[in-house]
Backbone as CSV, one residue per row, in Angstrom:
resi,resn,N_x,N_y,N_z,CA_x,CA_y,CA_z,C_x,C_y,C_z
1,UNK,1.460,16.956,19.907,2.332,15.886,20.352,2.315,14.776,19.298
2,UNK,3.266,14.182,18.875,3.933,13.217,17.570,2.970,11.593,18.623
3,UNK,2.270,11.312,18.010,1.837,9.972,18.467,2.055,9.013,17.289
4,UNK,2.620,7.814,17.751,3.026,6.672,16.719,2.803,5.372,17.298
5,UNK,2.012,4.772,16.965,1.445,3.382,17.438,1.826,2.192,16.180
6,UNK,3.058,1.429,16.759,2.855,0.312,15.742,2.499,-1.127,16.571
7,UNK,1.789,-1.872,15.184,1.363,-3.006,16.047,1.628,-4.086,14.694
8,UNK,1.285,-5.153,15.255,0.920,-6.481,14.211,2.566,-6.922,14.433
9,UNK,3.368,-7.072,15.029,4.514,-7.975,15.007,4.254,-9.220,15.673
10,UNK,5.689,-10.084,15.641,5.265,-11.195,16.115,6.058,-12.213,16.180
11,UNK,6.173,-13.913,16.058,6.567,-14.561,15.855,6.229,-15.356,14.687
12,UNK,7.607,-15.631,13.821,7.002,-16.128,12.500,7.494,-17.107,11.623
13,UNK,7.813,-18.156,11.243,8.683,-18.807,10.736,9.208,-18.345,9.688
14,UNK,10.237,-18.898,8.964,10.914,-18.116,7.955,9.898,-18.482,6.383
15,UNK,9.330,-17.870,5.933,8.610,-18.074,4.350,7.537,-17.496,5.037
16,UNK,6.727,-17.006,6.174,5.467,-16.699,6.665,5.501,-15.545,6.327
17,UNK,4.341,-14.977,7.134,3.470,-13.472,6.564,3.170,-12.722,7.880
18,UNK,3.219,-11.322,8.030,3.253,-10.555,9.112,3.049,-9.283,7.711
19,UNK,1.205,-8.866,9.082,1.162,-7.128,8.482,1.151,-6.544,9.386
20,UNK,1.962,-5.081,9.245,2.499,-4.227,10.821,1.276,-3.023,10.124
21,UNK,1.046,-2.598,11.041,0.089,-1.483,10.946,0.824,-0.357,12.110
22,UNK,0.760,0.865,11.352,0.758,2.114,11.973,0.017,3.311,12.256
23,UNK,-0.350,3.756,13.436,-1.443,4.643,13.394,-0.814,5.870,14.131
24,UNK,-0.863,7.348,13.408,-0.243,8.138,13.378,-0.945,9.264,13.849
25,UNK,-0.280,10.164,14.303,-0.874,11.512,14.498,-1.523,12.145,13.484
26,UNK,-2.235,13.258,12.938,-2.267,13.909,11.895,-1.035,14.751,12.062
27,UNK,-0.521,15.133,13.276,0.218,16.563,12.646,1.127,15.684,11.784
28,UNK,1.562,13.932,12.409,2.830,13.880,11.110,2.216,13.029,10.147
29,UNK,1.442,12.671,9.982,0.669,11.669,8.746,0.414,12.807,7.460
30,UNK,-0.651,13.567,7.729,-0.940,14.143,6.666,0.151,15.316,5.765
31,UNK,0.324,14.445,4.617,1.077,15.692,3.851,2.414,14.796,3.658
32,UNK,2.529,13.901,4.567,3.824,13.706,4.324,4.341,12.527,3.890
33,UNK,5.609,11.864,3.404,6.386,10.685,3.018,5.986,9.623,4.265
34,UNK,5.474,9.243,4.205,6.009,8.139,5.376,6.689,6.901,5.138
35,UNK,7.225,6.283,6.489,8.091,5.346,5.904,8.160,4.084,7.038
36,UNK,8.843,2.962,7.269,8.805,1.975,8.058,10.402,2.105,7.892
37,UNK,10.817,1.253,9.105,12.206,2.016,9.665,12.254,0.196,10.353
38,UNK,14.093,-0.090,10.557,13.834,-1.171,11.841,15.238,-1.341,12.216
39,UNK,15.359,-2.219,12.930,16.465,-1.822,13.829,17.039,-3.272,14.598
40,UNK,17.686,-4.132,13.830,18.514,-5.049,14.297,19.471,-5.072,16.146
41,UNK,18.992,-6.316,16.744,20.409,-5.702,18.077,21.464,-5.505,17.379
42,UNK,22.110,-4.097,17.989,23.483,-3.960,17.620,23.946,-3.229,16.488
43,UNK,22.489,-2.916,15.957,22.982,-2.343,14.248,21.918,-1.113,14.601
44,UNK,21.940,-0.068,13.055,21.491,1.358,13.391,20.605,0.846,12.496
45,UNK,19.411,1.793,12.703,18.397,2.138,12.616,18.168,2.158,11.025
46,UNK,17.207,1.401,10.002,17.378,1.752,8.743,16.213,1.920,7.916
47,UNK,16.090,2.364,6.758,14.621,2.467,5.792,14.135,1.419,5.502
48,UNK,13.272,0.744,5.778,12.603,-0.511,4.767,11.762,0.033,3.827
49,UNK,10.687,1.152,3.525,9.958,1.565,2.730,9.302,2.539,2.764
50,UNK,9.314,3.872,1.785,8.718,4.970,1.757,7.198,4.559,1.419
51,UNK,6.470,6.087,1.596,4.841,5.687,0.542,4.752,7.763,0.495
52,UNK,4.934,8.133,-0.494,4.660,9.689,-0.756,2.777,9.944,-0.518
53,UNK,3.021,11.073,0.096,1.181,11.188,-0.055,0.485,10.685,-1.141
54,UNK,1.166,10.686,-2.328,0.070,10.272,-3.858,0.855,9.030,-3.699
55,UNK,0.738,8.310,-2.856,1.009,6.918,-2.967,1.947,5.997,-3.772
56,UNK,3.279,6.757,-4.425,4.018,6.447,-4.830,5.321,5.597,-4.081
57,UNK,5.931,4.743,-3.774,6.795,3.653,-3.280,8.124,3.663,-3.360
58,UNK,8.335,3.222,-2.445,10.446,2.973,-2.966,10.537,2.116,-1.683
59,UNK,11.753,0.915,-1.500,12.112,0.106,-1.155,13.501,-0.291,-1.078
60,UNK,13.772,-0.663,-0.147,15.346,-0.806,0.210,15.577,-2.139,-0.558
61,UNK,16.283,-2.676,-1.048,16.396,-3.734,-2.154,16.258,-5.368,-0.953
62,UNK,17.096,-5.284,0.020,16.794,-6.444,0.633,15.776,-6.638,0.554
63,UNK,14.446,-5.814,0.166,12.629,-6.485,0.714,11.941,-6.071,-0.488
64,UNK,12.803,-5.978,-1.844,11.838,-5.395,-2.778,11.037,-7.000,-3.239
65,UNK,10.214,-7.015,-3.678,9.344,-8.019,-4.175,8.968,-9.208,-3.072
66,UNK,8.948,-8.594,-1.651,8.532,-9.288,-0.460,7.889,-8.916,0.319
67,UNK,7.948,-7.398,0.515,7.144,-6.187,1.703,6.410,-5.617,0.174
68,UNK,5.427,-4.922,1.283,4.544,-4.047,0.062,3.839,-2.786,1.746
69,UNK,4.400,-1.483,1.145,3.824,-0.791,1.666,2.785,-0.194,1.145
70,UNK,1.554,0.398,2.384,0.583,1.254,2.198,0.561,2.060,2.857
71,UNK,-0.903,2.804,2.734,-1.383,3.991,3.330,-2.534,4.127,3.344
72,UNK,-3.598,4.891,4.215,-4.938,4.838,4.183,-4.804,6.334,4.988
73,UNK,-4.921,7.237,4.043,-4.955,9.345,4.337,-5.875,8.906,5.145
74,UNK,-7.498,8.358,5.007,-8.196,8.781,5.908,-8.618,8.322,7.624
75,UNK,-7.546,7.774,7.467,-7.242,7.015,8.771,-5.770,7.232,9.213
76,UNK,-4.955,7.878,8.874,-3.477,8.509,9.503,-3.026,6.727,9.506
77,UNK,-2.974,6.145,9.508,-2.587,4.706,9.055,-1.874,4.162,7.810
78,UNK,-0.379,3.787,8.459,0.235,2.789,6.943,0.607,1.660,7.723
79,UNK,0.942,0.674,6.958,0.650,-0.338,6.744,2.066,-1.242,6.109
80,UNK,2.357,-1.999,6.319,3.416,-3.367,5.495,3.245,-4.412,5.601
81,UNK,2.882,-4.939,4.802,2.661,-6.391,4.249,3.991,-7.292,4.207
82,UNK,4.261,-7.688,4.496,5.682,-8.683,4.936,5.214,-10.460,4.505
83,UNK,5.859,-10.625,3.220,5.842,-11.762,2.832,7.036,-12.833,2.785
84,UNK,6.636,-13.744,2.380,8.221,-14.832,2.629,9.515,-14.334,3.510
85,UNK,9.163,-14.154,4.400,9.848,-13.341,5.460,11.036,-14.444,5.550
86,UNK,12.184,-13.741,6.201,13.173,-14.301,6.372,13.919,-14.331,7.731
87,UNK,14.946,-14.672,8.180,15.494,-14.490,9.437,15.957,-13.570,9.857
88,UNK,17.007,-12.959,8.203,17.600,-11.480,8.734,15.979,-10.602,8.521
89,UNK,15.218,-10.796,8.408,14.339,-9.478,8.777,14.014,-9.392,10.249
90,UNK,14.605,-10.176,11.224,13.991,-10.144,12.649,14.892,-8.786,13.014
91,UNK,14.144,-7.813,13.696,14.125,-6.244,13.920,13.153,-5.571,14.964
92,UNK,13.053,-4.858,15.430,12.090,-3.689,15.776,11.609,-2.666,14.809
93,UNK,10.348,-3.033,14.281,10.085,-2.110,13.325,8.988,-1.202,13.843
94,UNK,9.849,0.435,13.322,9.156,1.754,13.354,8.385,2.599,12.266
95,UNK,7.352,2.823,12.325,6.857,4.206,11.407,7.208,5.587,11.616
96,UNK,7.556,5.970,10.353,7.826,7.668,10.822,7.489,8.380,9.778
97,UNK,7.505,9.710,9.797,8.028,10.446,8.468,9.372,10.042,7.812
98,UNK,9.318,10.563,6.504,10.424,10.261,6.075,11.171,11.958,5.383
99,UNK,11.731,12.237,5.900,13.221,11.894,5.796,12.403,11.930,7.775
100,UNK,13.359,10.927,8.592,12.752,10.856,10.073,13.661,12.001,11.203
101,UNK,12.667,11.847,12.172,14.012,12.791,13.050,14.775,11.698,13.948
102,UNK,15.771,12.499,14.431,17.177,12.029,14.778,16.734,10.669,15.566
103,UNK,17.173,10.129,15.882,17.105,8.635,16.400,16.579,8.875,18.244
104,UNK,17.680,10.533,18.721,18.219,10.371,20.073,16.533,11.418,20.939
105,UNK,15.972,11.405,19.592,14.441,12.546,19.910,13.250,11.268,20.505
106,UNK,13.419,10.501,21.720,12.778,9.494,21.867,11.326,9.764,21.514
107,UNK,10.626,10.659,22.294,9.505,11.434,21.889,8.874,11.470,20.336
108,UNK,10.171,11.507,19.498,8.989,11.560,18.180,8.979,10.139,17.800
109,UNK,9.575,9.200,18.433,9.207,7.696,17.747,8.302,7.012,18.631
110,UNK,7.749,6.168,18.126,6.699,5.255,18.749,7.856,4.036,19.502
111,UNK,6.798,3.324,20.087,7.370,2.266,20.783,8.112,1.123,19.567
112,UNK,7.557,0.986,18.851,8.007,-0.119,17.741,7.229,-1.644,17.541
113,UNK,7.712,-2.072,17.079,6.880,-3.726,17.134,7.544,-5.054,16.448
114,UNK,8.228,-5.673,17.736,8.871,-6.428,17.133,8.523,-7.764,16.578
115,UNK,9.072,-8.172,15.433,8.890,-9.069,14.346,10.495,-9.995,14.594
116,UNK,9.941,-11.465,14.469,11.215,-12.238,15.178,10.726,-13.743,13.789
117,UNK,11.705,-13.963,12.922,11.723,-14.691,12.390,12.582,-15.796,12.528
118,UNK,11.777,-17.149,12.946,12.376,-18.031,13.225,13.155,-19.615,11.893
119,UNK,13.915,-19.332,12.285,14.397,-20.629,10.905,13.697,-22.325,10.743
């Protein structure tokens, strides 16, 4: 069974700091891309940041040189560092594999954790 626990969201003013932590199953942690995902009211579901098993990165340009993703293999745990945060980043943010499954598979996503940036 796909277990996905995210936590660390919150309330935050706009220039503040929020780290989301994810704690994952092995069947989908190990081996694979993972990624942080989030989800505006009203808008679809989108990538904020990969991390490849050898710890290599990629970033959706709205959050490059502001988020910093991780990973910790021996703890099924990643991680985003969320700096000078802004307003449009207020979302529901998810961990998943990456490439993720379908949106409508409630079961393989976690609950989420929402992050609310205030001006």
């Amino acid at each position: 069974q796909v277990q996905l626990v995210e936590s660390g969201g919150g309330l935050v003013q706009a220039g503040g700091s929020l780290r989301l932590s994810c704690a994952a199953s092995r069947s989908i942690f190990s081996g694979n891309t993972m990624a942080w995902y989030r989800q505006a009211p009203g808008k679809q579901r989108d990538m904020v940041a990969t991390i490849t098993r050898g710890y290599s990165t990629n970033y959706d340009d709205s959050v490059k040189g502001r988020f910093t993703i991780s990973r910790d293999n021996a703890k099924n745990t990643v991680y985003l560092q969320m700096n000078s945060l802004k307003t449009e980043d207020t979302a529901v943010y998810y961990c998943n594999r990456n490439p993720p499954p379908a949106q409508y598979l409630l079961d393989s996503w976690g609950q989420g954790t929402q992050v609310t940036v205030s001006s």
